[in-house]
N, CA, C and O atoms as CSV, one atom per row, in Angstrom:
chain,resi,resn,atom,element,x,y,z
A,1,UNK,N,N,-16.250,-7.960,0.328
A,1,UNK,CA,C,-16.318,-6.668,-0.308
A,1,UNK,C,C,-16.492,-6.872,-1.810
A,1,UNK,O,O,-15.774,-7.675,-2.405
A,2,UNK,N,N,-17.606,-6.027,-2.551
A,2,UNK,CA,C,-17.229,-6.084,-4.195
A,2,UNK,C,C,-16.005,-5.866,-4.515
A,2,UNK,O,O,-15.067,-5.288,-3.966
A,3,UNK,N,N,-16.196,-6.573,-5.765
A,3,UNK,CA,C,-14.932,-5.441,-6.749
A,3,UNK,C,C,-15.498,-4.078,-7.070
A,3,UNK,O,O,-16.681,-3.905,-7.361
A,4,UNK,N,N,-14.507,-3.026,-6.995
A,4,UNK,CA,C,-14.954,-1.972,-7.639
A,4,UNK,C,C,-14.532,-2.015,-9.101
A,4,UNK,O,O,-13.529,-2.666,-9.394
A,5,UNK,N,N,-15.165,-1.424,-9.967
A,5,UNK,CA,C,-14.765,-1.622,-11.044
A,5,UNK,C,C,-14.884,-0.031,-11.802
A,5,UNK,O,O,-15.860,0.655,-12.104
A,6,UNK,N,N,-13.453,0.171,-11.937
A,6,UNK,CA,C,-13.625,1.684,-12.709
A,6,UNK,C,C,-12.600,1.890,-13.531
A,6,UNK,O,O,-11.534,1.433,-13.120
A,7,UNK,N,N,-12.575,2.564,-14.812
A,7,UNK,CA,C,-11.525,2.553,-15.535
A,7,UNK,C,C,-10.524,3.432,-15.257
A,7,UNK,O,O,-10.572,4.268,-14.355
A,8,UNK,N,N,-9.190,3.185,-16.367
A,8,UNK,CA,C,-8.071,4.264,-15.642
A,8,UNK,C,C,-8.350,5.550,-15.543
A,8,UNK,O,O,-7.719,6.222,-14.727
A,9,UNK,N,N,-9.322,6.129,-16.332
A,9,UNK,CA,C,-9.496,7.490,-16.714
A,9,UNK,C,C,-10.476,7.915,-15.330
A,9,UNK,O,O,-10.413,9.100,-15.004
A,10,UNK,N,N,-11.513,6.864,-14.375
A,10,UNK,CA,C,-11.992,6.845,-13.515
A,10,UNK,C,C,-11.233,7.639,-12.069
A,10,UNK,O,O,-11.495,8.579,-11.320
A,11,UNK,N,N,-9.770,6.235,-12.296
A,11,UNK,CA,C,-9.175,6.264,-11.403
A,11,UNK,C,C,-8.237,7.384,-11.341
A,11,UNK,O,O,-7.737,7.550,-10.229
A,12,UNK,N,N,-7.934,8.062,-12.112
A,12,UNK,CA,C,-7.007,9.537,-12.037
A,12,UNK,C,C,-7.569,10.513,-12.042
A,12,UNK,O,O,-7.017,11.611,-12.115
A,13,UNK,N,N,-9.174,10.269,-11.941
A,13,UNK,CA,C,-9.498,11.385,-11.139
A,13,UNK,C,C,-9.846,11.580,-9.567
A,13,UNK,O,O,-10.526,12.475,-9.065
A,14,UNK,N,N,-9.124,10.380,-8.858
A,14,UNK,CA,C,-9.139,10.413,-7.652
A,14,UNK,C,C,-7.682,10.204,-6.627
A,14,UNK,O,O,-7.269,10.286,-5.471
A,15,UNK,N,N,-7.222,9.811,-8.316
A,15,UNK,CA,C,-5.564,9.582,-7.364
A,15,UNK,C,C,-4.675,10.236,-8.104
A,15,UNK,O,O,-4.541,10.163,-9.326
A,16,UNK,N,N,-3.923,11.033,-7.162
A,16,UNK,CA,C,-2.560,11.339,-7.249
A,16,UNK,C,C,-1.947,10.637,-8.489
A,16,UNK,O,O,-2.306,9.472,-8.663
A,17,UNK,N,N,-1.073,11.175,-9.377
A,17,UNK,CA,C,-0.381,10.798,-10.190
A,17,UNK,C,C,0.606,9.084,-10.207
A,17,UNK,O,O,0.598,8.076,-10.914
A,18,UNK,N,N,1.551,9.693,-8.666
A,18,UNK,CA,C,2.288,8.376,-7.962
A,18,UNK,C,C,1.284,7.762,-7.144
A,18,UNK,O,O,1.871,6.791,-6.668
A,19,UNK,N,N,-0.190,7.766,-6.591
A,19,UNK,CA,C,-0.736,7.068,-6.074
A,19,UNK,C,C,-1.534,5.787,-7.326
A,19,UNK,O,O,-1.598,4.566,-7.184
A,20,UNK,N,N,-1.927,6.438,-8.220
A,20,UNK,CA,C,-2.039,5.377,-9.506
A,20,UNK,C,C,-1.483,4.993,-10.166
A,20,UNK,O,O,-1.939,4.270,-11.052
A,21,UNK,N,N,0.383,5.434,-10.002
A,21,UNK,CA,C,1.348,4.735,-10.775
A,21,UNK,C,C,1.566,3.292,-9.590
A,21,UNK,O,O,2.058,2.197,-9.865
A,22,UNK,N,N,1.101,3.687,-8.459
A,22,UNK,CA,C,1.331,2.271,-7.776
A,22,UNK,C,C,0.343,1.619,-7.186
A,22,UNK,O,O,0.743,0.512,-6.827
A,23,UNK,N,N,-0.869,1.822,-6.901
A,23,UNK,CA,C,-1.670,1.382,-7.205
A,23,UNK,C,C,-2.600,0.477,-8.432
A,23,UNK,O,O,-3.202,-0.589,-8.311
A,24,UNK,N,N,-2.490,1.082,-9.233
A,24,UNK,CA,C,-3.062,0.760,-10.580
A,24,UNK,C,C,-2.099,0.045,-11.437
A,24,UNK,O,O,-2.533,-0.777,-12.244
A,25,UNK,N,N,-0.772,0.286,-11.338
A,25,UNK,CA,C,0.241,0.180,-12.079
A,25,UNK,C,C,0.814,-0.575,-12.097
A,25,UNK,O,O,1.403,-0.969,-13.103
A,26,UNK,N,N,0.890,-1.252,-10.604
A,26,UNK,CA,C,2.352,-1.736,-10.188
A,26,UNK,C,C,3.494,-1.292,-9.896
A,26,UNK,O,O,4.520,-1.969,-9.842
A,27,UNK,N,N,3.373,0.163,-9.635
A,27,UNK,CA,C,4.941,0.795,-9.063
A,27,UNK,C,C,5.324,0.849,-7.998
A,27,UNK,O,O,4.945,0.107,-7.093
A,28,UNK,N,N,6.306,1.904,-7.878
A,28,UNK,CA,C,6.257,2.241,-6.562
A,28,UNK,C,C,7.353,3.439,-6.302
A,28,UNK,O,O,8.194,3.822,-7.114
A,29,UNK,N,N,7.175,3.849,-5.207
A,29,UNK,CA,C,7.824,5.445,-4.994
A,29,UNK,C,C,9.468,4.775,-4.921
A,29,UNK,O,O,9.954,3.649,-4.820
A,30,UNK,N,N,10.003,6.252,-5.043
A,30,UNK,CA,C,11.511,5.404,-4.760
A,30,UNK,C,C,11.837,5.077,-2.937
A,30,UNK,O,O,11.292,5.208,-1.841
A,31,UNK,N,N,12.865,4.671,-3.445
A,31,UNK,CA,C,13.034,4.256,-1.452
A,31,UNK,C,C,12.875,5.408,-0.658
A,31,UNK,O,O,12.964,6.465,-1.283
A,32,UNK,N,N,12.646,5.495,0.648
A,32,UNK,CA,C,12.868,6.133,1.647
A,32,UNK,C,C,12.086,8.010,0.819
A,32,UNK,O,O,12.478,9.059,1.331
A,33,UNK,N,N,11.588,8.031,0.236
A,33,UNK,CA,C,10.325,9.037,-0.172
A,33,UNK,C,C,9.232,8.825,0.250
A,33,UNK,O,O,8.767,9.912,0.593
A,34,UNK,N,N,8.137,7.587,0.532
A,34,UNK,CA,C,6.754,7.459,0.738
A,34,UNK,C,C,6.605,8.485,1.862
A,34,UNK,O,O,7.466,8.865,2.656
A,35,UNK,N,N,5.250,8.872,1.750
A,35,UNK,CA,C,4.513,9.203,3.125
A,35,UNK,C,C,4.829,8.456,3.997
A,35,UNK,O,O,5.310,9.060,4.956
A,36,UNK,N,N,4.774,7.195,4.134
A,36,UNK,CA,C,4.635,6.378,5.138
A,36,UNK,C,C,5.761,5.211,5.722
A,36,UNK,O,O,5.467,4.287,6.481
A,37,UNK,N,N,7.026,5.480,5.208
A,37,UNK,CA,C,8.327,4.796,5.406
A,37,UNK,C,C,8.630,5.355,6.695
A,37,UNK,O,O,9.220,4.678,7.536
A,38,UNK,N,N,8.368,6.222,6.855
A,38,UNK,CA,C,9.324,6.732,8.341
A,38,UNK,C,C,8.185,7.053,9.138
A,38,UNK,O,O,8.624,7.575,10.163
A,39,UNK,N,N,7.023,7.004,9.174
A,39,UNK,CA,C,5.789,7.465,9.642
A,39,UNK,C,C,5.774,6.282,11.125
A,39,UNK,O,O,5.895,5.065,10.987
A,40,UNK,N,N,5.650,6.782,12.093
A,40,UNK,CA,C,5.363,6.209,13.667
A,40,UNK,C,C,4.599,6.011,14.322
A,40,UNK,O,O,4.733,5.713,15.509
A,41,UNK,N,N,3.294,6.157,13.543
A,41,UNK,CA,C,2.272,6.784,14.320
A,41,UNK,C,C,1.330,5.361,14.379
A,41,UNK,O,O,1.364,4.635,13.385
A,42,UNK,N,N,0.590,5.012,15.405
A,42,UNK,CA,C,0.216,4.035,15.857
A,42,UNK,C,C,-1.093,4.138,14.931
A,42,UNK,O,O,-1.251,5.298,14.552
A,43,UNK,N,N,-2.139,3.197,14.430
A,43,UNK,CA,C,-2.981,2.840,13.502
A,43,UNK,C,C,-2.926,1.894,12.120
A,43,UNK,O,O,-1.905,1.222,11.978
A,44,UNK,N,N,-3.725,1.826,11.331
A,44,UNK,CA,C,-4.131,1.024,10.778
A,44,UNK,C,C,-3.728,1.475,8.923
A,44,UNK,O,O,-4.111,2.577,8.530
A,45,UNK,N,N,-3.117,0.723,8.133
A,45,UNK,CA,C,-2.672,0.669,6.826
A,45,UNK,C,C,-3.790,0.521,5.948
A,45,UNK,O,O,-4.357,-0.507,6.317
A,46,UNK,N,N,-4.559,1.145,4.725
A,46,UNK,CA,C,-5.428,1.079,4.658
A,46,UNK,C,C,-5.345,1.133,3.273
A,46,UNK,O,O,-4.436,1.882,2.918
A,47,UNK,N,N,-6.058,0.531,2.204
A,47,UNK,CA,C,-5.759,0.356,0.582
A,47,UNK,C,C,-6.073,1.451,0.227
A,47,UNK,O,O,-6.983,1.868,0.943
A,48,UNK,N,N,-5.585,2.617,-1.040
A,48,UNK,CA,C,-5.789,4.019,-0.953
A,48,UNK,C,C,-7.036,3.544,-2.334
A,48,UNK,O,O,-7.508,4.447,-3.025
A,49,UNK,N,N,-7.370,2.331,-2.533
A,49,UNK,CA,C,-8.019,2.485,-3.676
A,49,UNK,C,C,-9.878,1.920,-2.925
A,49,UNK,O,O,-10.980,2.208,-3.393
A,50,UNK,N,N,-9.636,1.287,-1.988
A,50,UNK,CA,C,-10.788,0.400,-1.331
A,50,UNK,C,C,-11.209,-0.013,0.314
A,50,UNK,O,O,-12.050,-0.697,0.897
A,51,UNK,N,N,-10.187,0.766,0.600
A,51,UNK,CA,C,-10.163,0.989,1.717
A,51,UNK,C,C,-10.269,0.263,2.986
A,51,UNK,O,O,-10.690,0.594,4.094
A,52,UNK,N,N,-9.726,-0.916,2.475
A,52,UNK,CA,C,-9.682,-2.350,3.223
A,52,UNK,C,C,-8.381,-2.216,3.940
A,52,UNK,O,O,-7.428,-1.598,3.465
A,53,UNK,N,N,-8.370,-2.875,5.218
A,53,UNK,CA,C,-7.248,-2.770,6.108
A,53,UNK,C,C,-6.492,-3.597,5.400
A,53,UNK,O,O,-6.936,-4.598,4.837
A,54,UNK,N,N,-5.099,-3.169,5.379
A,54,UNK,CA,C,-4.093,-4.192,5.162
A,54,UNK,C,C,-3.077,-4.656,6.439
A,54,UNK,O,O,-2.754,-5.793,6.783
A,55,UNK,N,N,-2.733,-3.465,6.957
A,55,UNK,CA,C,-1.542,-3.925,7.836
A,55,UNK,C,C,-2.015,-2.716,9.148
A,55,UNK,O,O,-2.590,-1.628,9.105
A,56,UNK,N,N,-1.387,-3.630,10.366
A,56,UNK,CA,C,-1.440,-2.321,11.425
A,56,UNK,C,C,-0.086,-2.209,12.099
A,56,UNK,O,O,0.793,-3.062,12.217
A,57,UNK,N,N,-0.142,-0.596,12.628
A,57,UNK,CA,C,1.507,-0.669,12.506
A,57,UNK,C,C,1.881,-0.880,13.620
A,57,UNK,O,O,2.659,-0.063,14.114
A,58,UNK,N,N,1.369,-2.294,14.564
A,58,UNK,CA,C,2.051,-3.001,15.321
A,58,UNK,C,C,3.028,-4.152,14.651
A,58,UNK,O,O,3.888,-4.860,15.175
A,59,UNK,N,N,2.732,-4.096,13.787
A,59,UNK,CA,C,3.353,-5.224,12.519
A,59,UNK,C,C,4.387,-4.719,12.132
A,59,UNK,O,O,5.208,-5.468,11.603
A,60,UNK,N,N,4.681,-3.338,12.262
A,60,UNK,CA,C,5.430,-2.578,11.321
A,60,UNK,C,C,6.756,-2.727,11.752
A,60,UNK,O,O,6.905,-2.973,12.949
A,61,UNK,N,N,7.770,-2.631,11.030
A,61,UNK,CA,C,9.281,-3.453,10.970
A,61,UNK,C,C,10.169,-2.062,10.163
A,61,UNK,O,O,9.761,-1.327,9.264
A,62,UNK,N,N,11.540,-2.062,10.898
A,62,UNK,CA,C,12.477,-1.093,9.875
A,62,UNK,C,C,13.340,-1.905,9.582
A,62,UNK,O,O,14.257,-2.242,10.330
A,63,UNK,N,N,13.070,-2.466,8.029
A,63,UNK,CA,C,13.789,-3.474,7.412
A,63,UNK,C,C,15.106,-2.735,6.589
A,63,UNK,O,O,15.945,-3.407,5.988
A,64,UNK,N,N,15.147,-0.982,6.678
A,64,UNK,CA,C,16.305,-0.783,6.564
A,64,UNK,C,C,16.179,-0.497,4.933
A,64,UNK,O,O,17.010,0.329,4.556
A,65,UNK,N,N,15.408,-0.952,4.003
A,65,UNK,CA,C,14.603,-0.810,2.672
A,65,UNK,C,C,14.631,0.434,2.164
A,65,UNK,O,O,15.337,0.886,1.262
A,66,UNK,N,N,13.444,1.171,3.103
A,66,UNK,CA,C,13.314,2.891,2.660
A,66,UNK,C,C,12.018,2.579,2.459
A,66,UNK,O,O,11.322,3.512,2.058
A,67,UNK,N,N,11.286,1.128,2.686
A,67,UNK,CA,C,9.611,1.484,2.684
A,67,UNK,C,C,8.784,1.003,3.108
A,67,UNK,O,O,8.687,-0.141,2.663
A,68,UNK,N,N,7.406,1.458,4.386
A,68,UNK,CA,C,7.526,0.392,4.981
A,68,UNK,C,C,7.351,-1.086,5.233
A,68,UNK,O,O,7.026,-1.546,4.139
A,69,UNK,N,N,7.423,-2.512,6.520
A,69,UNK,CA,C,7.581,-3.283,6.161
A,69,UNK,C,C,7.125,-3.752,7.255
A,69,UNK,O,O,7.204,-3.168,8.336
A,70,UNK,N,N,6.470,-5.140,7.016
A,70,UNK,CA,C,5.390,-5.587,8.232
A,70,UNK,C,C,4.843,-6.886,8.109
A,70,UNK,O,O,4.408,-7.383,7.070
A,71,UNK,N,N,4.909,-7.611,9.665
A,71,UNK,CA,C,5.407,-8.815,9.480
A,71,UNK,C,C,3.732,-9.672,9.057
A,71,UNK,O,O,3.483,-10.764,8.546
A,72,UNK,N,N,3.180,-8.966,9.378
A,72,UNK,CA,C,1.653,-9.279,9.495
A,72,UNK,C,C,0.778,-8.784,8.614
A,72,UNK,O,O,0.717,-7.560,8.732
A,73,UNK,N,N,-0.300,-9.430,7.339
A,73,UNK,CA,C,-1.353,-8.492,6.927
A,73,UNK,C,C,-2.573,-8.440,8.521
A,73,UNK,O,O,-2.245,-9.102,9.506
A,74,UNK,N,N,-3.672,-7.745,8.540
A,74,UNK,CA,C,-4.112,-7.446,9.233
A,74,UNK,C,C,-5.407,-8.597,9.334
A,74,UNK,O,O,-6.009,-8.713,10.401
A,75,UNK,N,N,-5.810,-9.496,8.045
A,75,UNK,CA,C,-6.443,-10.675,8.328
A,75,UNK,C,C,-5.705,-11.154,7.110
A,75,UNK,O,O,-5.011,-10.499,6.332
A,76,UNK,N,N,-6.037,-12.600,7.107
A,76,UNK,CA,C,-5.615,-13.685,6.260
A,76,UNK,C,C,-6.290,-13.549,4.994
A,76,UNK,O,O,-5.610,-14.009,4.076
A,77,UNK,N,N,-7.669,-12.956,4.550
A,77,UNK,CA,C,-8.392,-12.880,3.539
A,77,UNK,C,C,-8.721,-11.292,3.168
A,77,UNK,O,O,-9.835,-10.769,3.156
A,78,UNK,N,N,-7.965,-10.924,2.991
A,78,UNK,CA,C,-7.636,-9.365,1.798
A,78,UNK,C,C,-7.150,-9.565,0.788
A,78,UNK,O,O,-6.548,-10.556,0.373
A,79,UNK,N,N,-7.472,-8.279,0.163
A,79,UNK,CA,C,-7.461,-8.681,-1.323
A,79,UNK,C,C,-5.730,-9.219,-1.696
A,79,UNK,O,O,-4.805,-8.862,-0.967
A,80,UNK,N,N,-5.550,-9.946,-2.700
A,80,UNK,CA,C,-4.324,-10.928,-3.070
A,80,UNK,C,C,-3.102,-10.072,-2.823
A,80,UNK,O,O,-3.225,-8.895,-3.164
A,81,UNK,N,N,-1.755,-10.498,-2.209
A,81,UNK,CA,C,-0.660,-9.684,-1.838
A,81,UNK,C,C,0.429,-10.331,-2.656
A,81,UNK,O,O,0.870,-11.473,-2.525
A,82,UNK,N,N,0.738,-9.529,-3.408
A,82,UNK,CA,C,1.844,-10.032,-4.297
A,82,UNK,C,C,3.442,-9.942,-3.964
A,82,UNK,O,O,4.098,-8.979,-3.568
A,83,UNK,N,N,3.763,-11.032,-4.208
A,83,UNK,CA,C,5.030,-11.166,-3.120
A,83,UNK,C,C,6.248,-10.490,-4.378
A,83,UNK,O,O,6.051,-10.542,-5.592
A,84,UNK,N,N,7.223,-10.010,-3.855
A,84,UNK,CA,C,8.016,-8.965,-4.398
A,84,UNK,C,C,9.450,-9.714,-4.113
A,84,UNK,O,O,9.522,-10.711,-3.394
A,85,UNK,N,N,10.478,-9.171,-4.703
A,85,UNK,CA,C,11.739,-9.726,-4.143
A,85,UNK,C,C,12.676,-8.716,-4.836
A,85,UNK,O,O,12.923,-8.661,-6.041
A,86,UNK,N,N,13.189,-7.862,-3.769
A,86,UNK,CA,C,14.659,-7.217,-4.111
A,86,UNK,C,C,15.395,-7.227,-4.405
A,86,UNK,O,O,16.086,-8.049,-3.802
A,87,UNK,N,N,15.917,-6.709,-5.182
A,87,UNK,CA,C,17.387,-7.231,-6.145
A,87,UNK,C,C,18.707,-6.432,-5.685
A,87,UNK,O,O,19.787,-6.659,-6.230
């Protein structure tokens, strides 16, 4: 896949306020708020910026967190996953 390449002023006009504070940003919603922490529904995790699969929610795990969590990306070569650690 290219890179897309668009600036911030690009990107807020397509995302949500909290979708480009964590996306773009590096944030993230607080616990147990996302759309998609408690969400059940069988299908596919999908980058809100590029639309590349990340995770499918056979992977999907209740790690008890508040967001969700999954043991599997959906291939080995997507874009870079930055590993996080809870404090």
């Amino acid at each position: 896949m290219e890179k897309i390449k668009k600036n911030d002023a690009e990107w807020k006009k397509e995302l949500t306020d909290e979708q480009f504070h964590v996306t773009r940003k590096k944030g993230t919603e607080p616990a147990f708020t996302g759309e998609y922490w408690n969400n059940h529904e069988k299908g596919i995790y999908r980058c809100r910026c590029c639309g590349s699969e990340l995770f499918s929610s056979d992977t999907k795990f209740d790690s008890g967190t508040g967001w969700p969590s999954f043991w599997a990306p959906c291939r080995k070569k997507t874009s870079p996953l930055k590993k996080t650690i809870a404090s």
